[in-house]
N, C-alpha and C positions, 0 to 999 in steps of 0.2 A: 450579482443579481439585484436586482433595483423592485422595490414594491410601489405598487401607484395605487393610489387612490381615486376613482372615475367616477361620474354621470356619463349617462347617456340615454338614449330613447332606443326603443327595443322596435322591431317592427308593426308594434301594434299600437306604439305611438306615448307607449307608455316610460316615463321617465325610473330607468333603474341607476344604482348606486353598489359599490364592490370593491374589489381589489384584485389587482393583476398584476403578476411579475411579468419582469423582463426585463430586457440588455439596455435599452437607452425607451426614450417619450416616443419614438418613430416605430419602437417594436412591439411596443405597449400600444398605441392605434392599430397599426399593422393586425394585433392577435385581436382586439376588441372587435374589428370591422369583420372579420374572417367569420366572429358568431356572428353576426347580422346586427352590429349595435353603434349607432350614430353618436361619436364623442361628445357631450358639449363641455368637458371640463377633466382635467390629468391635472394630478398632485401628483410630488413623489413624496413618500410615507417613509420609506426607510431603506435601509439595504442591507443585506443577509449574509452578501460574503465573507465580510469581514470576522462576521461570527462563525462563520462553518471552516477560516479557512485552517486553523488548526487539527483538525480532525480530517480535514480532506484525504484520503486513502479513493484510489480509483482502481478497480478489477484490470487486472493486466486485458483479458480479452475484450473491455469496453475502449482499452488505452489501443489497442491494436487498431480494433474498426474506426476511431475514432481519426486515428492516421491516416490509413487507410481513405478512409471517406474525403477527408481533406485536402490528398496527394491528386484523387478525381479529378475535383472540384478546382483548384487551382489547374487541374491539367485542361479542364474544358473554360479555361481563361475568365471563369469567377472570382471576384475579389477576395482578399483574403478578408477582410468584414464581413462580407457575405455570406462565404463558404463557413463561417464558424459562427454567423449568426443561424443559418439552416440547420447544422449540428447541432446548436443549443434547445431548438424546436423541436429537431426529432428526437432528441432524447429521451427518455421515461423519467417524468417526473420523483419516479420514486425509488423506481427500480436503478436507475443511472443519476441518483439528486446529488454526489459526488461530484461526478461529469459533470453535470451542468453549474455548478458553481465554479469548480475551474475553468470550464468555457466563460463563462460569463465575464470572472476575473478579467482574462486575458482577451477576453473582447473589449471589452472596457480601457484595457492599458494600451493596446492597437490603438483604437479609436482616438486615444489621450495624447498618442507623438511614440510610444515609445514602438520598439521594434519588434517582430514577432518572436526573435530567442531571449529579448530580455523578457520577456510577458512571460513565456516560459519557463527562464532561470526563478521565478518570484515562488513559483510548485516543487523546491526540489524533492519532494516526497512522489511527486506524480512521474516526472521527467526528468531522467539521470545525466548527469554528463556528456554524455553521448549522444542523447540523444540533442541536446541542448547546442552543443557544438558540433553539428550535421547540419543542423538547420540552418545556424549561424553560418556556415560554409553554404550552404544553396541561398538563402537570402545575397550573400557578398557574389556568389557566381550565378546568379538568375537563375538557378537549377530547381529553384526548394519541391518542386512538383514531383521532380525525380529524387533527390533525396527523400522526400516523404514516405514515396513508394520502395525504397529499398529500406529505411526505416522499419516500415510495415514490415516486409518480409524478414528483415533482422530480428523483427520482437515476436514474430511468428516462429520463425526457430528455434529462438531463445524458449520460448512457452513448449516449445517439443519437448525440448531434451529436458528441461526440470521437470516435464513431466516423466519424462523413463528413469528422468536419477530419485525423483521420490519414490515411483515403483519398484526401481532396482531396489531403495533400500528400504520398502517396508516389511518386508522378512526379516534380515538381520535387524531392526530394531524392533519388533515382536519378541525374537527371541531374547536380546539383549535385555530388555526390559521382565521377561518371564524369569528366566536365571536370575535377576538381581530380587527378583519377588521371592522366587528361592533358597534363594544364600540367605537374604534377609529373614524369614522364616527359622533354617536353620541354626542361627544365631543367634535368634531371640527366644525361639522354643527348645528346641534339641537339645545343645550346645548346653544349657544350663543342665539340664537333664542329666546328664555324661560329665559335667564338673563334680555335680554331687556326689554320683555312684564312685569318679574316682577319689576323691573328698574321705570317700569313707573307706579307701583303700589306708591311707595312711601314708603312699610311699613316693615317690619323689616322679615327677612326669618328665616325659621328652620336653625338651623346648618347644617344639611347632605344637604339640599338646597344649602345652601351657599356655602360648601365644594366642592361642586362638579360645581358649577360654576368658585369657583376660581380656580378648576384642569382647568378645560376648558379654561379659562385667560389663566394657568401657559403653558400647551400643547400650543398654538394657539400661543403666543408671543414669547416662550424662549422655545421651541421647542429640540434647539440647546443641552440645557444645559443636557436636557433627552438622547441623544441620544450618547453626551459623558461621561453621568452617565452607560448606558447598557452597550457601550463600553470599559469602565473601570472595570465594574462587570466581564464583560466577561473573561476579559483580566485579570485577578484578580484570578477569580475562576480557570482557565487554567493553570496559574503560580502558584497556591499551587498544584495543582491537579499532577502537573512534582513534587515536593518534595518529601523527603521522606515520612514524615509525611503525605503529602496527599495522597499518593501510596496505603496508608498503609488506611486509613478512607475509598478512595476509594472501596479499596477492602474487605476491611469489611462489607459495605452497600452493594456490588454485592453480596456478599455469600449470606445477609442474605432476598433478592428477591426472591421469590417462584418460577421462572423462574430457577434457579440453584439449 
């Protein structure tokens, strides 16, 4: 997304001054004329994407319609500049300001020579593999209108079922999570409680007795040590899980879920 800096004369004949984004100097007239405002002069001031495009994060169902709308558009023999400059316009400035800076991006890199799945590959946070190499395949077989469109209905799928498997599993992690609030609980309050009384028996405990009051010791004193033990599993499991090798285990266990 490009900032311009304008004059112009308003219909009343009066010279105003401001600032307008937009995708290139032709989109920025384009949107000034559309208010009723006669150009005499476009700067460009700056440009935004660059700064947003780290954070860039798009809602899967804007990434869907966004497909969607562009598999159209190309299918009723619009350019593809076109079609993604229209996108970028109808987008909600605030509500889709994501959107529109990836749009803008990748209209910009079109426009510049480069091709529409490498403008693509530049978001891989927005646009996975997949979808990246479909397109790349309709681009090389003049299809991309029909690949778009089954794109769309792929990621429309895909948004079903994550949503039944979140549903499927927010019971079992209610519970899961109540039980550990539990045990936790017991551990920290009881547990001590029931050492003392046996404490002052004097006489020698079962093992699984023992065991589980020394957890309750180990929990209640060095607390600490557990909590940078989780956090290094975490941080542990996450850092194989980016490897090849983990990519690769990962996805083998996904296939072989009943869920897929």
């Amino acid at each position: 997304m490009i900032t311009f800096s304008y004059q112009a004369r308003d219909a009343a004949g009066r010279i105003v001054s401001g600032v307008q984004e937009a995708l290139n100097e032709d989109n920025a007239v384009t949107s000034l004329m559309s208010r009723g405002l006669m150009v005499l002069s476009l700067q460009r001031k700056a440009t935004a994407s660059q700064s947003r495009r780290k954070s860039t994060t798009v809602k899967e169902t804007d990434l869907v319609l966004f497909t969607r709308q562009l598999s159209t558009m190309i299918e009723a023999g619009i350019s593809l500049v076109q079609a993604l400059t229209a996108l970028y316009e109808q987008a909600d400035p605030k509500r889709q300001r994501a959107l529109r800076a990836v749009i803008s991006d990748i209209t910009a890199r079109v426009q510049g020579g480069e091709t529409f799945h490498e403008s693509l590959a530049k978001h891989p946070r927005v646009f996975n593999r997949l979808f990246i190499s479909m397109v790349k395949a309709g681009e090389h077989g003049g299809l991309l209108a029909e690949i778009l469109d089954r794109l769309a209905g792929f990621l429309e799928a895909s948004a079903r079922l994550r949503k039944k498997i979140k549903s499927a599993m927010t019971y079992p992690v209610i519970v899961v999570c109540i039980a550990i609030a539990i045990t936790t609980f017991l551990i920290v309050r009881v547990v001590p409680i029931f050492g003392e009384i046996f404490a002052d028996f004097g006489a020698k405990l079962p093992a699984p007795t023992q065991f589980l009051i020394d957890v309750s010791d180990f929990v209640r004193g060095q607390w600490y040590f557990l909590i940078l033990g989780i956090g290094g599993a975490i941080f542990g499991i996450r850092t194989f899980l980016r490897s090849t090798r983990g990519k690769q285990l990962w996805d083998r266990w996904k296939l072989k879920l009943p869920v897929f």
